[in-house]
C-alpha positions as CSV (number, residue, x, y, z in Angstrom):
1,X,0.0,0.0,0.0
2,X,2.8,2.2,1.1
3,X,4.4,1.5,-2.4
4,X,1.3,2.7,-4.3
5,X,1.1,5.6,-2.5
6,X,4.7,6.7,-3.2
7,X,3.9,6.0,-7.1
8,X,0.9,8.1,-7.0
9,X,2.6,10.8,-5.2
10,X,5.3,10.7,-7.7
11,X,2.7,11.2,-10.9
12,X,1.1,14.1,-8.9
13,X,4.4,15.8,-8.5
14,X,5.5,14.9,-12.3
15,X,2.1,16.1,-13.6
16,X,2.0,19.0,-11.5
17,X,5.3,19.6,-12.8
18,X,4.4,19.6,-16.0
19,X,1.8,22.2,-15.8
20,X,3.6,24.6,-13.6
21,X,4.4,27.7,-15.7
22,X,7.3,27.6,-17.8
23,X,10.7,29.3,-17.3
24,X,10.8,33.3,-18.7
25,X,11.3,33.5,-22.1
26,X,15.0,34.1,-23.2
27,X,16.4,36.4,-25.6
28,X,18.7,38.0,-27.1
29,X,20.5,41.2,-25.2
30,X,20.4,44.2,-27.8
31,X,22.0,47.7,-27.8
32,X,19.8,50.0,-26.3
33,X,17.2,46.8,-25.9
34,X,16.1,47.6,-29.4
35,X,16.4,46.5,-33.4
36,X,18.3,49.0,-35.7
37,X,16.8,51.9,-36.6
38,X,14.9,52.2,-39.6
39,X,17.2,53.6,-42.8
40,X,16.5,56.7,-44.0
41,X,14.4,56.6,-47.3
42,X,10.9,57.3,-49.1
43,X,9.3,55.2,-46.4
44,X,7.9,56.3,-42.9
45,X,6.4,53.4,-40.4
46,X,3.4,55.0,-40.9
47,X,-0.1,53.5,-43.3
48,X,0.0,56.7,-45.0
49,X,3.2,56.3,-46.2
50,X,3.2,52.6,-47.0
51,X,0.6,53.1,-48.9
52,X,2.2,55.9,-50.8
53,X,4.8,54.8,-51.1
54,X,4.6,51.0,-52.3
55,X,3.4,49.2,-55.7
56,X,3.5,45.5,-56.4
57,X,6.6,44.8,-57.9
58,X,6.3,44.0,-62.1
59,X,8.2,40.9,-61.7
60,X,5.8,39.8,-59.6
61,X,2.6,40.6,-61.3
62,X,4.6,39.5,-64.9
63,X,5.8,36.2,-63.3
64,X,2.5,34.1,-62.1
65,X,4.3,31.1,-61.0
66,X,6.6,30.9,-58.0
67,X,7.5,27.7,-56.2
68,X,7.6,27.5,-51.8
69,X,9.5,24.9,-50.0
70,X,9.0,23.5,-46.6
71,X,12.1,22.4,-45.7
72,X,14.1,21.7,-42.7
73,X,14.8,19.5,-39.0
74,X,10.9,18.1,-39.3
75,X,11.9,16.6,-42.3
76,X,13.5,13.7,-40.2
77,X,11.1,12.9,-38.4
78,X,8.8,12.8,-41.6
79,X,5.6,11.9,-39.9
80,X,2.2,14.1,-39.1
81,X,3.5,17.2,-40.6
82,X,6.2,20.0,-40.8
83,X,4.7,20.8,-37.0
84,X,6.3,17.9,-35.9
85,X,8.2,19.9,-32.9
86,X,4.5,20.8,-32.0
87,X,3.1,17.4,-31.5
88,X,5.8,15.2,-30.6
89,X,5.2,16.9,-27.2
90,X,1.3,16.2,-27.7
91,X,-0.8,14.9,-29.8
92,X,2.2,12.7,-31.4
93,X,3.8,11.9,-28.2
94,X,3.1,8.4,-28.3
95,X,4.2,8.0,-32.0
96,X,7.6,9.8,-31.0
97,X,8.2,7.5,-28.2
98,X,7.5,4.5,-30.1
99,X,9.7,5.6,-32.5
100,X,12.5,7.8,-31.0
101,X,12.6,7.5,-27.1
102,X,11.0,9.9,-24.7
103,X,11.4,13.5,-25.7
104,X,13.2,13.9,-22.0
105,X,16.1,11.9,-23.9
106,X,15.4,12.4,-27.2
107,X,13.5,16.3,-27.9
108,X,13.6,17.7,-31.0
109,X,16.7,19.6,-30.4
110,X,18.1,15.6,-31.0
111,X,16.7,15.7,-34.6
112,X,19.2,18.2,-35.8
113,X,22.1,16.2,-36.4
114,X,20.4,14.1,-38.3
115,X,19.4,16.8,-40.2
116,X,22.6,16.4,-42.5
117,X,21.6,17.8,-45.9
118,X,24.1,15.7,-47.6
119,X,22.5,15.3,-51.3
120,X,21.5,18.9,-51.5
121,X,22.5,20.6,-54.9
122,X,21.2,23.6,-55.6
123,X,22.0,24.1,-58.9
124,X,20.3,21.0,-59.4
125,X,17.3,22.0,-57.4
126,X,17.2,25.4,-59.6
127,X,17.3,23.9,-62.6
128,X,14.1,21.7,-61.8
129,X,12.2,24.9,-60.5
130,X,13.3,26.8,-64.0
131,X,12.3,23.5,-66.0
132,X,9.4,23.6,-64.4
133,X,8.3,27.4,-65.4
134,X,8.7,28.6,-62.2
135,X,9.8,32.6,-62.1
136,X,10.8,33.2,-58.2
137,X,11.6,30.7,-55.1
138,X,10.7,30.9,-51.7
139,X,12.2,28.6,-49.2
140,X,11.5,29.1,-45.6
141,X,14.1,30.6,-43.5
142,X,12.9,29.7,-40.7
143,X,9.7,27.8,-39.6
144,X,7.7,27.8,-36.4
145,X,10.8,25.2,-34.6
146,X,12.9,28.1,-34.3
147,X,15.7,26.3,-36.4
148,X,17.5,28.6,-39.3
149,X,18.7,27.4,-42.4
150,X,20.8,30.6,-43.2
151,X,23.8,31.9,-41.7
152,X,22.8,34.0,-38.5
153,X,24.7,36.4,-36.2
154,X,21.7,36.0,-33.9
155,X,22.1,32.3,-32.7
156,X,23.8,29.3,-32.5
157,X,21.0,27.4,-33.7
158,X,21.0,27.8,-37.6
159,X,22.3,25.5,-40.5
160,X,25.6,27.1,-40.9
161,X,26.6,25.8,-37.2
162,X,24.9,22.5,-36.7
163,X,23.4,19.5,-38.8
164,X,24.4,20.7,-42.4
165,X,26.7,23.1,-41.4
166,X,26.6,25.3,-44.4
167,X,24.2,28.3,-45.2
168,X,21.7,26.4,-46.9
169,X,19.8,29.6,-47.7
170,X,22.6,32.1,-49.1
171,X,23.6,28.9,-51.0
172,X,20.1,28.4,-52.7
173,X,19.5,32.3,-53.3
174,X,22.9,31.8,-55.4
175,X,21.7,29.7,-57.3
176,X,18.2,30.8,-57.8
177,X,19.4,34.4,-59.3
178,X,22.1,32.7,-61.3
179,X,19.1,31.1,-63.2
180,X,17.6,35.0,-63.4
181,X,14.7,34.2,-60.9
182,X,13.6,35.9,-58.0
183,X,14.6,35.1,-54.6
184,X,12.0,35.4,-51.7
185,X,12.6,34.6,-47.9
186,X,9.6,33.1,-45.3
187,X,10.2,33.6,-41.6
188,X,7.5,32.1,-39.3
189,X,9.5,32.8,-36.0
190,X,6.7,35.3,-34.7
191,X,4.6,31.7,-33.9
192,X,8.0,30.3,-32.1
193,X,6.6,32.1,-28.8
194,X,4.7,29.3,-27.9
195,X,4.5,26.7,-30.7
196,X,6.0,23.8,-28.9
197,X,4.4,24.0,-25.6
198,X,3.9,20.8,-24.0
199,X,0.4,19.7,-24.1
200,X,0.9,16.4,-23.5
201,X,4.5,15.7,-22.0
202,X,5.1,15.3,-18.5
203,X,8.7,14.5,-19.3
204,X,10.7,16.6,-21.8
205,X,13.7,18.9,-22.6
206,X,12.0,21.9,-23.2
207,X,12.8,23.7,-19.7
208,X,16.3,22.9,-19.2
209,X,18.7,25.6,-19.7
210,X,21.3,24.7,-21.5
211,X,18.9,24.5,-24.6
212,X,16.6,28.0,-23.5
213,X,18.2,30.0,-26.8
214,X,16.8,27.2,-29.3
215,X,13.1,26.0,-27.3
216,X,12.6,29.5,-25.9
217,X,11.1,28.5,-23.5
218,X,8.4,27.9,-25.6
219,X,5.4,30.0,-23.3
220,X,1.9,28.6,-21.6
221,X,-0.6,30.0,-23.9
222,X,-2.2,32.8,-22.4
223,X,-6.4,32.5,-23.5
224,X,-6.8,36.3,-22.6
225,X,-4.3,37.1,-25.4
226,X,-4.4,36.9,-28.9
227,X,-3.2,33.3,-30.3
228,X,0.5,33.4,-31.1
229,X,0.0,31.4,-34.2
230,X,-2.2,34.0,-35.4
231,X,-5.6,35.5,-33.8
232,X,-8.4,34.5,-35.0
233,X,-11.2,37.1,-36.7
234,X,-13.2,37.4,-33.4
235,X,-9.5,38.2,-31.6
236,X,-8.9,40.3,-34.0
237,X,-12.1,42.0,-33.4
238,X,-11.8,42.1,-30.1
239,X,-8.6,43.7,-30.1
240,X,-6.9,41.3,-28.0
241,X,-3.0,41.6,-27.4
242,X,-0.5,39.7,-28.9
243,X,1.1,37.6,-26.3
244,X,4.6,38.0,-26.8
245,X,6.8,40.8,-24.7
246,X,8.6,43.4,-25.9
247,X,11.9,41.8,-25.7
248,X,11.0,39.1,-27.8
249,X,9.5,41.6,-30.0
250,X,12.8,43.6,-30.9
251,X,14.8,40.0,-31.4
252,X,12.2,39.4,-33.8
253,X,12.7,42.5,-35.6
254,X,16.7,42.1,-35.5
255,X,16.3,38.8,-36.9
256,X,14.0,39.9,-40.0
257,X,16.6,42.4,-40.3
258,X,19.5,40.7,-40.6
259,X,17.9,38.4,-43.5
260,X,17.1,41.6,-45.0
261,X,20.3,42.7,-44.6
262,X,22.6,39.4,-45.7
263,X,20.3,38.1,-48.3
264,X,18.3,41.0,-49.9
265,X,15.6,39.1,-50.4
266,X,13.0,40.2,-53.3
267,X,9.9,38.8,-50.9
268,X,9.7,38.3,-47.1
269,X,6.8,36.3,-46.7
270,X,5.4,36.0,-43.5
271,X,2.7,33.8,-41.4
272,X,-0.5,34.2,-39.6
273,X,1.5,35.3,-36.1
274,X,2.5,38.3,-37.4
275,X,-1.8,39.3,-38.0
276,X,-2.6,41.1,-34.9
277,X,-3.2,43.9,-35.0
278,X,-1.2,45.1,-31.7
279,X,1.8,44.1,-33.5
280,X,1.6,47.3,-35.9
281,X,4.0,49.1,-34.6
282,X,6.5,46.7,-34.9
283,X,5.1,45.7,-38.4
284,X,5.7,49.6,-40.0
285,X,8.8,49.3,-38.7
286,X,9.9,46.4,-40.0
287,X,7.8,47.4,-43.5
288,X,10.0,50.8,-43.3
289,X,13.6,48.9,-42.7
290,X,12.4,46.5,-45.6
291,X,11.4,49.0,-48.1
292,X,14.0,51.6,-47.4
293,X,16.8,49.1,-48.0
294,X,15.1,48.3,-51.4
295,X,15.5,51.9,-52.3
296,X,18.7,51.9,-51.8
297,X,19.4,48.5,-53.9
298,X,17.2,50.0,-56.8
299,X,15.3,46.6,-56.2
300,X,11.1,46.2,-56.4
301,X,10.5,43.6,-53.1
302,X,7.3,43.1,-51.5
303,X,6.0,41.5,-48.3
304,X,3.3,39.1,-49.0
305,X,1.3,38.5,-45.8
306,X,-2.4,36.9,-44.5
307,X,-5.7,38.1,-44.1
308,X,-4.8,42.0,-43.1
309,X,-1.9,41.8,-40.9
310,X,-0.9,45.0,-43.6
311,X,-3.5,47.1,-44.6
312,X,-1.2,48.6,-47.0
313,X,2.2,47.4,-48.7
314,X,1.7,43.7,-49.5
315,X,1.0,40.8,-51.4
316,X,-1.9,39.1,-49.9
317,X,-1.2,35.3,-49.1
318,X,-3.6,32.7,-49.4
319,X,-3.1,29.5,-47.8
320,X,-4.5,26.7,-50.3
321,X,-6.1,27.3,-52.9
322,X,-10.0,26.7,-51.2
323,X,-9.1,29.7,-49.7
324,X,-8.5,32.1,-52.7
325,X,-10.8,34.8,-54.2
326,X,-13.3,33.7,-56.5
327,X,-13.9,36.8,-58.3
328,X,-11.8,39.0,-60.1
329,X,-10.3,41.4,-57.3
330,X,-8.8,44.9,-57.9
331,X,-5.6,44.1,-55.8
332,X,-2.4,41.4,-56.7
333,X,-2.6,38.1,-54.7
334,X,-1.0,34.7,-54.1
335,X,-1.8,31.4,-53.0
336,X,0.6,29.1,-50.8
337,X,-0.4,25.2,-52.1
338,X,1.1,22.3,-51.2
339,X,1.6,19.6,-53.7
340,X,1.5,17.2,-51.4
341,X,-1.8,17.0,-48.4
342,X,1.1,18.6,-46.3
343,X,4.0,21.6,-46.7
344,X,6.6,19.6,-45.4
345,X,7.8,16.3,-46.0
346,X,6.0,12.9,-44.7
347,X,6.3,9.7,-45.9
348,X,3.8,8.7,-48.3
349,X,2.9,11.9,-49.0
350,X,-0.7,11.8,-51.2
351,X,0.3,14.4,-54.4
352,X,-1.4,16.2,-56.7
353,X,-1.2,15.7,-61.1
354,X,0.1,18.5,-62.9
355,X,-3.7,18.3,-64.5
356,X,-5.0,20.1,-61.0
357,X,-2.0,22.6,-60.6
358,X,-2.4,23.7,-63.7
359,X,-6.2,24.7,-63.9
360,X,-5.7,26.0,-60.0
361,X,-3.0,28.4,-61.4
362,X,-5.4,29.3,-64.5
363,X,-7.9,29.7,-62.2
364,X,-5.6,32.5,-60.2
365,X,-4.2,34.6,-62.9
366,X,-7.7,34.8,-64.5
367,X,-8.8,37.1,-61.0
368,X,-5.2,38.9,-60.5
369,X,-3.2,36.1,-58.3
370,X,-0.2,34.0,-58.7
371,X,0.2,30.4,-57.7
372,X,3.0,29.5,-55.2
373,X,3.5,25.7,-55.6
374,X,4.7,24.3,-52.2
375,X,7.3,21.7,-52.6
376,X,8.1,19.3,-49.8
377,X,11.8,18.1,-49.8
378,X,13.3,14.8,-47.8
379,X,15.7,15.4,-45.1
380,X,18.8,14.8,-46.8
381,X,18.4,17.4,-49.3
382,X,16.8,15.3,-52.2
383,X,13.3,16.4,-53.8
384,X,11.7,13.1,-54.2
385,X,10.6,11.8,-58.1
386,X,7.5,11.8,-58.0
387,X,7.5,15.5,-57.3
388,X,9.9,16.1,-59.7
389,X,7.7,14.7,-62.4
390,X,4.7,16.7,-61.4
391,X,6.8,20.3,-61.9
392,X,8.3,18.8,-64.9
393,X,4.5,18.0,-66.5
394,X,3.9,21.2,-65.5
395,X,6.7,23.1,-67.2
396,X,6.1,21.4,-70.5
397,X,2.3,22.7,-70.7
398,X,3.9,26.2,-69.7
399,X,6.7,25.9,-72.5
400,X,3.6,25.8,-75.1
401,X,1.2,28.0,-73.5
402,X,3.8,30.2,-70.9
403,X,2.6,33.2,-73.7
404,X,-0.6,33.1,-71.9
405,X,0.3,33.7,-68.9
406,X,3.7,35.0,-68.0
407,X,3.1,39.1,-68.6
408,X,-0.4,38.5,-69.1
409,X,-2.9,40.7,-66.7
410,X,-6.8,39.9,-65.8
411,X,-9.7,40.9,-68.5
412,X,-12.4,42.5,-67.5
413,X,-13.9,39.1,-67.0
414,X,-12.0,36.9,-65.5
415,X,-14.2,33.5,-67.3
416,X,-17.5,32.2,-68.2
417,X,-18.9,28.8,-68.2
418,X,-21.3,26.1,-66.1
419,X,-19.2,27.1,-62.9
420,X,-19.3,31.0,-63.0
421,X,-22.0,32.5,-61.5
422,X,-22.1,35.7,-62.8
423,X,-21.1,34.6,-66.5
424,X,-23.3,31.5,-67.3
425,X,-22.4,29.3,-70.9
426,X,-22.4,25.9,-71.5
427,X,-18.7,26.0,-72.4
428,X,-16.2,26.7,-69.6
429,X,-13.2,29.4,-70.4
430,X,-10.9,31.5,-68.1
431,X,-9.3,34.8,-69.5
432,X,-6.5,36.9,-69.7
433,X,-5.2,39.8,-71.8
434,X,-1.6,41.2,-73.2
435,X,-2.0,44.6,-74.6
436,X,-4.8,46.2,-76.1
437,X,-5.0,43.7,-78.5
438,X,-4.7,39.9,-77.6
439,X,-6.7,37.8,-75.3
440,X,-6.6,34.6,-74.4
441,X,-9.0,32.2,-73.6
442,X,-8.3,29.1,-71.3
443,X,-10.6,25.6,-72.2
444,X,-10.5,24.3,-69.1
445,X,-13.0,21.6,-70.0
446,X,-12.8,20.1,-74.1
447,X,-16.4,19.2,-75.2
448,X,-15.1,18.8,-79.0
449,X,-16.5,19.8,-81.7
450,X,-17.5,24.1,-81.7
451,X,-16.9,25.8,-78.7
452,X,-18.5,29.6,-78.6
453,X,-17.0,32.0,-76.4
454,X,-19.8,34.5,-75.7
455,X,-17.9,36.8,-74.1
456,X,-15.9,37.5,-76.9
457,X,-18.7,38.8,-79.7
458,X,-18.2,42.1,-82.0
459,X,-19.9,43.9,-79.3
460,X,-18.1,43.1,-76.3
461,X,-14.2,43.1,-78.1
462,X,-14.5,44.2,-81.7
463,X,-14.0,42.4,-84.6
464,X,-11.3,39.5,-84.3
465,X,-8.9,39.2,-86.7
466,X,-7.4,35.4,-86.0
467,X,-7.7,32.7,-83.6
468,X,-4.6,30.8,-82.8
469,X,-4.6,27.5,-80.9
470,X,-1.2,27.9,-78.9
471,X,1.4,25.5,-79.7
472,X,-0.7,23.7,-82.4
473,X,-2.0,26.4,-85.7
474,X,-4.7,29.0,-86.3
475,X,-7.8,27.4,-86.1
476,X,-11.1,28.8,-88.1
477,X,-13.8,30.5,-86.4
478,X,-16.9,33.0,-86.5
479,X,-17.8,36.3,-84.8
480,X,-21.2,37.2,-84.4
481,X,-23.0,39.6,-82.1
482,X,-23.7,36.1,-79.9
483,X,-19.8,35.8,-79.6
484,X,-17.1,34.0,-81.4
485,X,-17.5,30.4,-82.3
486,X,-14.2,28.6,-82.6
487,X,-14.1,25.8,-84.4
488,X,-12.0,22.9,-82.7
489,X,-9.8,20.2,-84.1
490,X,-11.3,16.5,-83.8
491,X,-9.5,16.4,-80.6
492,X,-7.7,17.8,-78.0
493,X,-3.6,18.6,-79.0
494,X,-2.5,19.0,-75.3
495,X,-2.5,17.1,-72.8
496,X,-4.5,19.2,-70.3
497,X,-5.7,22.8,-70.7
498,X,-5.6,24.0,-74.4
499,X,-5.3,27.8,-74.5
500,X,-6.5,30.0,-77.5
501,X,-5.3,33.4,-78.9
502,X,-7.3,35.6,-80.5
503,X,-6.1,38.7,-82.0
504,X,-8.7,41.4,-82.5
């Protein structure tokens, strides 16, 4: 009796040991307790001035297609998802156990070495994302773990000084401009405040202090704050604070700015943590720093952010693409998808064909967005087949119908067809324009035989002087005042979408 007794004693003290509050957050010791001051330049961290001040960059409206990669020390562990470090101290704390020891022995911090890198080449990797049509790369910098995969003054824990031990980042970016594409950043550290709070783990490594600059702490959620991983609409609403102090704050804002600094990226893409809107402040200043350093490059950048953590001065992000506009919208926009049912790596990882990416990114540029393809890279660097055939499909329908959509801008109508509700036909088309003087008309679904475009009669455009079927020959066709009738080849020449030109 005496014995059971001492063993329950024992679980009350681990458990209660488990929920007492964690250690204060540590971070890093600043001059004057503060980031850098913002440059001088055009910009002010005020929304009058950012709004000014800023314009989506061209290369970005011209260029459409982009490709995001989730990659770093999740990848290991390759199970549940790239939040991993989240849930093998919760929901997936009996997986990691099973499979890797008790997080008191073996914590995430442990997955790092085996993060080795060893087959990446990013020239390699480059060349697939140009094959593939892509016109700028975003890898993420750093994700919710806290782990960076650049070179950093800030902290020990980044790529350069443990697992691969070499700036994967600066290495990539390299590469990516040598191929004359775009190089953007993602840093997701705002959600690092509290992202791997035990929920579950009565044992772990996440207090001890030895590893404080990597884990954080990571914070007890606070439920009369704002969520750290980004507050929801009635939080926002509410105008609840964000929960993280101001000392965590400024390292946040020294850290942004010293990727700004080393890597010049041409987009810093950021996640829902940063929405609240308590965080302004510290958001103009960082948009000032970001902008004003452009300026003196001579470079067009951009932020691209979600929902409206900026009301001015940004690409809008949305995550997948069930979250994207469905009309045509008078601002520029991106969606984050995944090609893969997760961002980062897994095994047996369900992908998409080429067949869907392709009609979600003609479904994008038609209403004045881009796509950003997610890819989802193994641990040692490699970008699994499979994947690579999917971006390969897709570059060869871009290499016949890339005329259509790199440069191109949003008609006045972004479609018609079954599936638009404002523009009802029995044939479904999505549009875009070059000029004054061509448009283009997507068939996202062959029917064979005559397809009319209704949109597209001597009323609405003029009169029509060819139709071109791209990357197969003019085709014949009519122009009435009931639209232009097209007529098609017996079947099909592409593979997916076929894409028309019609000069008028």
């Amino acid at each position: 009796m005496k014995k059971i007794l001492l063993i329950l004693l024992s679980m009350i003290s681990v458990s209660t040991l488990a929920q007492q509050d964690p250690p204060p957050r540590v971070t890093i010791k600043l001059p004057n307790e503060k980031a850098a001051d913002i440059p001088p330049g055009p910009y002010q961290p005020t929304w009058e001035s950012i709004k000014e001040n800023y314009h989506t960059p061209k290369w970005f409206i011209d260029g459409k297609f982009g490709i995001f990669i989730h990659w770093g020390v999740y990848s290991v562990a390759a199970a549940g998802s790239e939040w991993y470090p989240r849930h093998m101290y919760g929901g997936m704390l009996k997986h990691h156990t099973e499979n890797w020891g008790n997080p008191k022995d073996f914590g995430y911090k442990d997955f790092i070495p085996l993060f080795t890198a060893e087959k990446f080449n990013p020239e390699e990797w480059t060349s697939l994302f140009k094959e593939a049509g892509a016109t700028y790369v975003i890898p993420t910098a750093e994700h919710h773990d806290g782990f960076a995969l650049y070179d950093s003054d800030l902290t020990r824990w980044d790529a350069k000084d443990m697992g691969p031990k070499r700036d994967l980042i600066g290495d990539l970016a390299k590469a990516v401009r040598k191929q004359g594409m775009k190089f953007g950043m993602s840093n997701h550290r705002m959600e690092h405040w509290d992202f791997m709070y035990p929920t579950a783990a009565t044992e772990h490594d996440l207090y001890e202090p030895e590893y404080a600059d990597f884990y954080g702490p990571p914070q007890k959620p606070d439920k009369t704050k704002a969520s750290a991983m980004g507050p929801s609409a009635e939080e926002v609403m509410e105008g609840k604070e964000a929960p993280q102090n101001q000392a965590f704050l400024e390292e946040w804002l020294a850290r942004c700015q010293e990727i700004i600094d080393k890597y010049q990226p041409d987009m810093l893409w950021f996640d829902n943590g940063i929405n609240s809107r308590t965080l302004d402040p510290l958001k103009l200043r960082l948009a000032a720093y970001y902008y004003n350093r452009a300026a003196q490059w001579g470079n067009e950048v951009s932020l691209s952010t979600k929902h409206d953590a900026y009301l001015y001065g940004t690409v809008k992000d949305f995550e997948r693409q069930g979250r994207a506009p469905q009309v045509l919208t008078d601002y520029y926009w991106q969606v984050d998808e995944p090609i893969g049912h997760k961002f980062g790596y897994v095994e047996d990882l369900k992908l998409q064909t080429s067949s869907q990416i392709i009609r979600k990114l003609i479904e994008n540029i038609s209403k004045n967005g881009n796509l950003c393809l997610n890819i989802s890279p193994k641990a040692d660097g490699t970008i699994p087949e499979n994947q690579q055939a999917v971006l390969r499909n897709i570059g060869k329908w871009l290499k016949i119908n890339g005329d259509a959509v790199y440069g191109t801008r949003a008609w006045e109508l972004f479609g018609e067809g079954p599936s638009v509700e404002d523009n009802k036909s029995d044939y479904d088309f999505r549009f875009t324009k070059k000029g004054d003087k061509i448009l283009y008309a997507f068939y996202v679904r062959w029917q064979g035989n005559n397809a009319i475009i209704k949109s597209f009669s001597t009323e609405n455009i003029g009169k029509v002087k060819e139709v071109e079927l791209l990357g197969f020959k003019k085709v014949s066709f009519t122009q009435t005042r009931n639209g232009l009738e097209i007529i098609l080849p017996d079947k099909n020449p592409n593979e997916d979408i076929s894409v028309f030109k019609i000069s008028f």
